[in-house]
N, C-alpha and C positions, 0 to 999 in steps of 0.2 A: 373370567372363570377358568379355575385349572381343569385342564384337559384329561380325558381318562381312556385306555386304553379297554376296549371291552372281551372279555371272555368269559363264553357261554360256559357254568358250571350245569354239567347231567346228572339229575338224582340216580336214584339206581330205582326199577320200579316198584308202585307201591298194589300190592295184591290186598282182596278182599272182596266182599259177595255181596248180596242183598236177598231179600225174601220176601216175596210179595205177601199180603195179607190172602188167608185161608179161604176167607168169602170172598176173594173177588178176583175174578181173572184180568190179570193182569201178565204182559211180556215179562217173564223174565229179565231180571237187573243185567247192565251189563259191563261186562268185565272190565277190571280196567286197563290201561293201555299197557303193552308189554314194554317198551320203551318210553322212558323220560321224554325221548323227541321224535316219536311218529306222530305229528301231529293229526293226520288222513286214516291212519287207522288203518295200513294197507299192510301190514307186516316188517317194514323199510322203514330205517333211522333216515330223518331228513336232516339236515345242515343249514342251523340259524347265524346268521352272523350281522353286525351292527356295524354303519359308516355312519361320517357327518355327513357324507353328502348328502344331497336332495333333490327333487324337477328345481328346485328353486337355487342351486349352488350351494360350494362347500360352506354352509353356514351356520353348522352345528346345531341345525332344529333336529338329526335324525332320523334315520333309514333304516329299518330293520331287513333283513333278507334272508329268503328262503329259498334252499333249492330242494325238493324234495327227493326222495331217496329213488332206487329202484335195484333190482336184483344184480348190479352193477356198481354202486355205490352211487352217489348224490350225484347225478346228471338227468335230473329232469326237471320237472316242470320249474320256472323260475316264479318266487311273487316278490314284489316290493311293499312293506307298510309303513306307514309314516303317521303323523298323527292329523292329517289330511284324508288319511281313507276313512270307509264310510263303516260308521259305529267305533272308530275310537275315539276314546274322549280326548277333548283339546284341539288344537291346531299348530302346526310350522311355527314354531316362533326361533328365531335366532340365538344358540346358544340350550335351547331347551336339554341339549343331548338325550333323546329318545333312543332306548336302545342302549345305555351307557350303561346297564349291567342287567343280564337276562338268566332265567334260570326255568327249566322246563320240567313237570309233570304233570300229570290225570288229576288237575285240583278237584272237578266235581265227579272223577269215577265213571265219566260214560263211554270210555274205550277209546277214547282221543286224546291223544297229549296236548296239554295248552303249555302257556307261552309265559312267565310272569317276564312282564317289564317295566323296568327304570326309566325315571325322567326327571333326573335327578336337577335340573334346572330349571325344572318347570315356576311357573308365578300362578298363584291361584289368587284371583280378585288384586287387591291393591299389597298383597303377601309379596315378597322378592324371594324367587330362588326358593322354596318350601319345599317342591319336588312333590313327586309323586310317584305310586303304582299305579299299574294295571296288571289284570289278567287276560290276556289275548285267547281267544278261546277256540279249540282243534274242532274238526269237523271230517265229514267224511270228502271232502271238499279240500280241506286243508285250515287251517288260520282266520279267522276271520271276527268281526266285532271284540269286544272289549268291555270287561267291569271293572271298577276303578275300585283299590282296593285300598279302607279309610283312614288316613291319617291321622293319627292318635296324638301327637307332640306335634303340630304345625305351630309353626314360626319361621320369622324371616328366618334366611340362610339357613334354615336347617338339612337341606340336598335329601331329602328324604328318596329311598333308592338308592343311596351312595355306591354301596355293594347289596345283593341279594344272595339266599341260599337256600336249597329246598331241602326240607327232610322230617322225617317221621318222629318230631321230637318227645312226642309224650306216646308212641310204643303203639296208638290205637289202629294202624294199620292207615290210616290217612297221610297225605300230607298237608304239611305244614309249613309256611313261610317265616323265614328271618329277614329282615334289612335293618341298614342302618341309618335313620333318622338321626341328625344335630350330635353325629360321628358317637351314636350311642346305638347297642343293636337291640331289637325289637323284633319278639316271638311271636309269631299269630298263629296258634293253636286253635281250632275247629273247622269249620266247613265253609268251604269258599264255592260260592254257586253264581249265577248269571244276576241273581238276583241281590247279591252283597256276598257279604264275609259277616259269619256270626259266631261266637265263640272269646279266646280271650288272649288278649295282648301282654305280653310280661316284658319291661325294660329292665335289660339286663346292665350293672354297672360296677366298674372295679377300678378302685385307684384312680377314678379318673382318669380314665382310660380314653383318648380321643381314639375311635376307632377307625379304622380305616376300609377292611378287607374281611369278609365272612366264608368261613367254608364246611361244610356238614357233612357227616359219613358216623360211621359205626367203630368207633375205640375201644367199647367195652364187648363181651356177648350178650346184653342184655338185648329186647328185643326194639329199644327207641333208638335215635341216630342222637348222636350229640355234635356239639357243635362249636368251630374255633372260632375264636376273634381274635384281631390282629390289629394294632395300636400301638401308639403313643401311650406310658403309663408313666407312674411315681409324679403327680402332681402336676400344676399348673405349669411344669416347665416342659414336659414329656419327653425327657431328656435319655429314656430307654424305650428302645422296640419290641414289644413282648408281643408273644402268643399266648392268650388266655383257653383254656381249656373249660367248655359250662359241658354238664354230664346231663342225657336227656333223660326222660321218665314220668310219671305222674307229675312233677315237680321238678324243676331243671335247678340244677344243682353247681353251684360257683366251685370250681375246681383251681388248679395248680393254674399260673403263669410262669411259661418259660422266658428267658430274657433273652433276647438274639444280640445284642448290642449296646452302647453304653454311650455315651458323649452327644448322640445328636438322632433324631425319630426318624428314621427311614422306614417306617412302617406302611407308608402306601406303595411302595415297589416289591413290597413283601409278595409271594407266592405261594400257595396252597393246595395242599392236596391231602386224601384220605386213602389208605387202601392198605390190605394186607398182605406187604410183600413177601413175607415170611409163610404165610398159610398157617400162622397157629390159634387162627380165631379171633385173634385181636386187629383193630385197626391203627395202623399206623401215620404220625401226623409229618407228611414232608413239609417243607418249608423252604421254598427258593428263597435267598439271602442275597444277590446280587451286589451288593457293597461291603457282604462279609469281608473286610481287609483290604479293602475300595479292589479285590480283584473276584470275589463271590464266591457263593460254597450252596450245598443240599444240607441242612439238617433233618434228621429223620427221626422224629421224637416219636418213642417206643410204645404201644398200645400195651394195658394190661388190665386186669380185670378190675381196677379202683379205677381206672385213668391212662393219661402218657406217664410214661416212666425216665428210664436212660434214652439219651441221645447219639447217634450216632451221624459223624459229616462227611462227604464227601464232597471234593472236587477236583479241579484238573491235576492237580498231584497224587490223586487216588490212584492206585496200583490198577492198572488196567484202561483208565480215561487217558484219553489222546490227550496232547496237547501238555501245556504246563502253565500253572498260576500266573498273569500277568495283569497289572492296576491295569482297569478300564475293559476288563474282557465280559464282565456282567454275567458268569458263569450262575444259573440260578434266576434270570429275570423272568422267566414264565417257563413253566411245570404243566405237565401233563401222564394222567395214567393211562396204560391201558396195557395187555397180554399182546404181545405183538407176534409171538411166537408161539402161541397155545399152548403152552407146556403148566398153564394153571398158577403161575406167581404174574401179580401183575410186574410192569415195568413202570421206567417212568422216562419221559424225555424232557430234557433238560436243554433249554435254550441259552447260548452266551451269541447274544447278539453285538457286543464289542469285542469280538476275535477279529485280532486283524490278522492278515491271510498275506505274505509279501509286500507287497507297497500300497496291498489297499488295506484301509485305515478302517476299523468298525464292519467289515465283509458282514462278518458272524459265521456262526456255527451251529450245529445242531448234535448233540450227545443224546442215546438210548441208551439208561443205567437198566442192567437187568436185575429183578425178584430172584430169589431163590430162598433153599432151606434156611441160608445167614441171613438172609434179609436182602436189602438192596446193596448191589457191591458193584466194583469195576467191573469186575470178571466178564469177560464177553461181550463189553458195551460195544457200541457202534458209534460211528462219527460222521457226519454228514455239513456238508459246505456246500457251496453252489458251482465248486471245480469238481466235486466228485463225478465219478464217471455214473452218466445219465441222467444225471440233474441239468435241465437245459437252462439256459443264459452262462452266465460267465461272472467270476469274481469284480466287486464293484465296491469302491468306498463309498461308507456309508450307508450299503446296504441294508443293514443289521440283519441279515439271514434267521429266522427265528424266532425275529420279534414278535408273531401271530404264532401261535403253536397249538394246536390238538391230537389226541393221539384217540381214535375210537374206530370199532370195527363197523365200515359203512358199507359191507357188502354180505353181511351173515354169513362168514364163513370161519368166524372163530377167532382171526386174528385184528387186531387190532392196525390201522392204517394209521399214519402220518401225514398231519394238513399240517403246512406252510407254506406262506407266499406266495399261496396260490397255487399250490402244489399239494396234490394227493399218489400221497407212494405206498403201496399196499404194504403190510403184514406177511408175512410168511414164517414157514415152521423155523428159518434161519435167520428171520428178524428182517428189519424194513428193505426192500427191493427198490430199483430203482424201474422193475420189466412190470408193463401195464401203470404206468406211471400215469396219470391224468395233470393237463395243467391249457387253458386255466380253471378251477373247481369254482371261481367266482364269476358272475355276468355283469355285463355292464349297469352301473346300477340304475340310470336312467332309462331304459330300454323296457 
């Protein structure tokens, strides 16, 4: 079974109230979580992340991991789940990948972030590989138990779970889940509770679209989150990489496909991200390209009030990015948003995990492209390697420097912080630091 690299996409939070009935006293509703990933409800983003390991060995049943937050950033309490602990459904099975693509907010609204998780290899009865969800669900505790959320197109190899994505696609102030079942994506619009999921399912389909890769955020100003999909399209041969564009609302709405590529599907290394680097209201859709021109590029497909629009590319030839285009540099393999400097545009960090760095072969690297009033541009970016001064260890081939990447503010103080490799480098008003560096932000996982 092909292997998948996991990373945690963060909704942005989803607000709204309740009202008790007039005769009868009852607690006030309660809020929902401020954070996509405090799961504890303590005011602190905590830090999920997924290995194959297991107590059982690297055997791809999966490990999901938490370290929860604190006024410090993610250095405290550690937990491990697997589908071994008690209330989630299933068991360790070899190859299950639990945790192979995770996506976090308030599904039932009672002030605790949950968990949705992938397992995408899962077997159900005498089914192969069908996959599944769950909903892992927050507490004042943290994480704990699980609702499995219903498979609607089961069938052999369908991976359901493939990718997930969270967001408020029909506008009603809830969230809502996307995945991608038998490489086709699938909207679940209504209420997800301990007790099930009820509400309604839409498979969304284009061209034959084999999909691969799911990412949700806001392109229009309307008030629903709409939603890319990333594929294989033009027929049974899927011989182009496209970003398909669906517009959220009462009715989700089949939009534009952009074509990243032409001769051969690289659509499952594709990258994605949503945000308005520009500030003019609209959401803008990134797109790590990694084999743009087997040396990789950022497309930045332009938000506007129908949809994306113009496109705009960057990469290590861009006016201001270190470095220069080189085949095998993979500039674009994983993407991340976030303000790292609070000045109000997001950024984005841009991993090339095949820079080679002197004689070592694939080191990698790390680029922070800055937001501003043009959008996203060189101007100002930053470059980061594992020779930079205060980055500890030392240049290594093979490394890939990068290959894990998030960019999110994990100490509430406005700017966004830098994970990789086990490495948390704060934020500041002058962009990532190398002072109060934390490393390592991951525990042993058997422990």
């Amino acid at each position: 079974m092909r292997s998948r690299t996991t990373t945690l996409t963060l909704a942005a939070a989803v607000l709204g109230c309740g009202l008790a009935p007039l005769a009868v006293a009852t607690p006030a509703a309660a809020a929902p979580a401020a954070y996509a990933d405090d799961f504890n409800g303590d005011g602190y983003r905590d830090y999920a992340y997924a290995t194959s390991v297991t107590d059982v060995g690297e055997d791809g049943s999966g490990t999901v991991g938490i370290i929860y937050g604190t006024a410090t950033g993610p250095d405290g309490r550690k937990q491990n789940i697997t589908q071994n602990s008690t209330g989630i459904p299933g068991a360790n099975e070899w190859d299950d990948g639990f945790g192979s693509a995770m996506a976090g907010a308030d599904f039932n609204r009672d002030g605790y972030a949950d968990l949705a998780v992938a397992v995408y290899g899962e077997d159900v009865g005498t089914g192969r590989e069908q996959g599944a969800v769950m909903i892992v669900w927050g507490s004042a505790s943290g994480l704990s138990g699980a609702t499995s959320v219903p498979n609607k197109a089961s069938q052999n190899w369908g991976q359901m779970g493939l990718d997930l994505a969270v967001g408020d696609f029909n506008g009603d102030g809830r969230p809502d889940l996307a995945t991608l079942n038998n490489n086709t994506a699938h909207v679940y619009v209504g209420s997800f509770t301990k007790s099930g999921f009820t509400g309604k399912v839409t498979k969304l389909t284009n061209d034959g679209m084999h999909a691969q890769h799911l990412t949700a955020g806001r392109v229009t100003k309307d008030a629903a989150s709409d939603l890319v999909v990333i594929g294989g399209v033009d027929g049974s041969d899927h011989t182009v990489t496209g970003a398909w564009f669906v517009r959220g609302g009462s009715t989700l709405t089949r939009g534009a496909t952009y074509r990243l590529g032409t001769g051969e599907d690289t659509s499952w290394e594709v990258d994605a991200q949503i945000a308005d680097f520009n500030k003019d209201g609209y959401g803008d859709i990134a797109l790590g390209h990694p084999n743009a021109n087997g040396k990789g590029g950022v497309l930045v497909w332009r938000g506007g009030s129908s949809g994306p629009g113009s496109v705009t590319r960057l990469n290590q030839n861009t006016s201001g990015v270190a470095g220069g285009m080189e085949v095998g540099d993979r500039f674009g393999a994983r993407i991340s948003v976030g303000d790292v400097n609070r000045d109000g545009y997001p950024d984005l960090a841009v991993a090339a995990p095949g820079e080679d760095l002197g004689e070592h072969a694939d080191a990698g690297a790390v680029h922070i492209l800055r937001g501003s009033a043009a959008g996203l541009t060189g101007s100002k970016s930053q470059y980061l390697d594992r020779n930079s001064s205060g980055v500890p260890g030392g240049l290594e081939e093979n490394a890939s420097f990068g290959g894990d990447l998030r960019l999110r503010d994990s100490d509430s103080d406005g700017h966004a912080d830098l994970f990789t490799d086990y490495l948390r480098l704060p934020g500041t008003p002058t962009g990532i630091t190398t002072s109060g560096l934390q490393y390592p932000i991951q525990p042993n996982f058997l422990q």
